[in-house]
C-alpha positions in Angstrom: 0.0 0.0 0.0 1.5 3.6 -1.2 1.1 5.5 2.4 0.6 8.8 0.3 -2.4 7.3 -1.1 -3.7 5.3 2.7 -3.4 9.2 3.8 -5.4 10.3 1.0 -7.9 7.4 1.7 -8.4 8.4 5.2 -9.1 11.8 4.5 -11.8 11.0 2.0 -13.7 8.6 3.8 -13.5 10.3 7.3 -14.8 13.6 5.4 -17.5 12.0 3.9 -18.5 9.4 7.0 -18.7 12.7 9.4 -21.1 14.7 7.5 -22.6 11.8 6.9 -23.2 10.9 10.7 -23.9 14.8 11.3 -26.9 14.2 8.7 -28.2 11.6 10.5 -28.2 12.9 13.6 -30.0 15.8 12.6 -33.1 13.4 11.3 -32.3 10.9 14.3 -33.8 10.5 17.6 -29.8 9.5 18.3 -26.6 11.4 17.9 -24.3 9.6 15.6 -20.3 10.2 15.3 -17.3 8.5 13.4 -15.5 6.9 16.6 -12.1 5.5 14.8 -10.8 5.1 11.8 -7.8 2.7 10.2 -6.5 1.7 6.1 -4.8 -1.6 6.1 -2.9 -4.0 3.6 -4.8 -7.3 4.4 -5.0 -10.4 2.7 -8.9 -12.1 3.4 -7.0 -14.5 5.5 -5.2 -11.8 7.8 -8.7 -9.9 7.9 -10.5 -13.1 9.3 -8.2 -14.1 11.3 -8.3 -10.8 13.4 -12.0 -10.2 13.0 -12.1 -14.2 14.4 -10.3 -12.8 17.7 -12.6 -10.5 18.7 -15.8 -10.4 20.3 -17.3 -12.6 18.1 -21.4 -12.9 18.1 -23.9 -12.4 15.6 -23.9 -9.3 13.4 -26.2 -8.2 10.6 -24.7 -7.0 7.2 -25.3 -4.7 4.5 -23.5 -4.3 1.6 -22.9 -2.8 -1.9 -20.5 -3.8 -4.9 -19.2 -1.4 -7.7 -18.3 -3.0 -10.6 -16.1 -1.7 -13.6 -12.8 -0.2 -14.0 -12.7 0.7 -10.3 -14.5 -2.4 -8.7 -14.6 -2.3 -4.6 -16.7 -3.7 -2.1 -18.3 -1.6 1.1 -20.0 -3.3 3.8 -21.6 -2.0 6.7 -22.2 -4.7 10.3 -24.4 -3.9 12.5 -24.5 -6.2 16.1 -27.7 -8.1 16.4 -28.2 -7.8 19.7 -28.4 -3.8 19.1 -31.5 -3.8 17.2 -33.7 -2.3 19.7 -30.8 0.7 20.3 -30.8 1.0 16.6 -34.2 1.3 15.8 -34.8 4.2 18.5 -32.1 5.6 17.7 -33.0 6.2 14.0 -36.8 6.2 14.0 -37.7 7.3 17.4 -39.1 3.8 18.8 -37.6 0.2 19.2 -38.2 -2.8 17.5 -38.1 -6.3 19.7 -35.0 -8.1 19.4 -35.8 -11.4 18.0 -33.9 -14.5 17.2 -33.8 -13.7 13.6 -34.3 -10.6 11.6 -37.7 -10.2 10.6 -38.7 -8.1 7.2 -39.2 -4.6 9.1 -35.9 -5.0 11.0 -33.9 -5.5 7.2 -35.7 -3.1 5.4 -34.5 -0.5 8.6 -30.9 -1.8 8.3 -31.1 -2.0 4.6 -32.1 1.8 4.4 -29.1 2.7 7.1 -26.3 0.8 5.6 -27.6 2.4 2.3 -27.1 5.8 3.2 -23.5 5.5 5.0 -22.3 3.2 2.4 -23.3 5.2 -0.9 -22.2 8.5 1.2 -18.4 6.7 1.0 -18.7 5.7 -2.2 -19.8 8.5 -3.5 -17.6 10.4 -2.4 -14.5 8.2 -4.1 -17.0 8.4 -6.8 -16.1 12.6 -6.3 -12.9 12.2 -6.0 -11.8 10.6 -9.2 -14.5 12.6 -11.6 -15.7 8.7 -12.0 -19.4 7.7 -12.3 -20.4 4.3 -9.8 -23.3 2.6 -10.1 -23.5 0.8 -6.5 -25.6 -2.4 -6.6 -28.7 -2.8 -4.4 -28.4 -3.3 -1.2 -28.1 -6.5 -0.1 -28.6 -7.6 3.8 -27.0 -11.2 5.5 -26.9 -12.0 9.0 -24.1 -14.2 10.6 -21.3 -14.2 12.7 -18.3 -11.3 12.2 -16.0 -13.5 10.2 -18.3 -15.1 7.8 -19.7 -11.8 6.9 -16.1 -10.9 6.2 -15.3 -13.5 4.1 -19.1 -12.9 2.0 -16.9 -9.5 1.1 -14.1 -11.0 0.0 -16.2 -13.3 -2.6 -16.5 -11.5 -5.5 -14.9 -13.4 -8.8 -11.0 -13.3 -9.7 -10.5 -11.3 -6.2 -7.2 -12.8 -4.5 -3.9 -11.5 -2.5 -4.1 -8.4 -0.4 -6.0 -5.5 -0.5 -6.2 -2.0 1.4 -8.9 -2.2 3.7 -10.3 0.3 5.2 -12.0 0.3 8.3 -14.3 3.2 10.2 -15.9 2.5 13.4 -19.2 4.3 14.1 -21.2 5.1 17.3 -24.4 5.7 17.7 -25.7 6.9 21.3 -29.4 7.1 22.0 -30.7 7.9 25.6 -28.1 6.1 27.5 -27.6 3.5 25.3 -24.7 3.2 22.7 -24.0 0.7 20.2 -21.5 0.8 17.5 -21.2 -0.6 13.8 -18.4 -1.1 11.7 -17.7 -0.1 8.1 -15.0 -2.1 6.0 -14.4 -1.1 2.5 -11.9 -3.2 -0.1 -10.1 -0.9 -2.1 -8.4 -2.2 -5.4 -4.7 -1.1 -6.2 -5.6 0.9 -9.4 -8.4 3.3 -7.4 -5.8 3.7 -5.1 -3.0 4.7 -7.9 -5.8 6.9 -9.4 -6.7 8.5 -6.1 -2.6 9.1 -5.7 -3.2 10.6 -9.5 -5.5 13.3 -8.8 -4.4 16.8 -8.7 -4.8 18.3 -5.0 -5.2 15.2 -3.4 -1.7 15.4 -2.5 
């Protein structure tokens, strides 16, 4: 990974991922904020292996592919235990945690994940004068590492990657609960990001 463009990275994403969060908390019941950020070189196995030593448990993902000459992934995870924070947090009132999602409880973490992850990719999308047309949404619940390695299966994708990584918190009443957004970046975006004039 060139650091010059990791730095670049980093500034792009955490620009758009804080006025993103500042939109929502505006239209939220709950405040919202980026709470850490990190771009790393990871193979899928490295990336699984230290999502595999954390807390582990149950999350929920959304996620969006951009195909073409600049072809990334972006996933959002959401726990599953923090539906109820969730849902008052963003629409005012709480849904039951339940055992499995039902359709209410995707089509709410569908519409989130939605708006954070086309907020990043649009603005790479800025960034390199490029046009991305995002896929739909798509939603998958299981535990941390498997989701991971769902992201990592897109066709012909092998060896190592920048990843990068932005932790989001979302406090309502006394509650907080936090999400995690991992994006794969390709070499060439990276080289063209490098590229651009004033991104230095």
């Amino acid at each position: 990974m060139d650091p010059k463009a990791g730095k670049i990275l980093e500034r792009i994403v955490v620009a758009s991922l804080e006025k993103c969060m500042s939109r929502l908390s505006r239209v939220s019941a709950g405040k919202w904020n980026v709470a850490a950020m990190r771009v790393t070189w990871h193979s899928m196995e490295e990336a699984v292996k230290e999502h595999s030593s954390g807390p582990g448990g149950m999350g929920v993902a959304v996620y969006l592919e951009v195909r073409g000459e600049y072809p990334l992934t972006s996933m959002v995870i959401f726990q599953s235990d923090d539906i109820e924070t969730i849902s008052r947090g963003f629409l005012g009132f709480s849904f039951s945690k339940l055992p499995n999602l039902n359709q209410a409880q995707e089509l709410l973490l569908s519409e989130l994940g939605n708006i954070i992850l086309n907020a990043l990719i649009s603005s790479l999308s800025n960034a390199l004068k490029r046009s991305f047309l995002p896929s739909a949404p798509k939603c998958v619940q299981g535990e941390t590492h498997s989701l991971l390695e769902a992201l990592w299966a897109s066709p012909g994708r092998s060896g190592r990657y920048s990843l990068v990584t932005v932790m989001l918190d979302l406090q309502c009443d006394n509650q907080v609960t936090r999400s995690e957004v991992i994006t794969i970046i390709p070499e060439n975006m990276e080289a063209a990001l490098a590229a651009v004039p004033g991104q230095q």
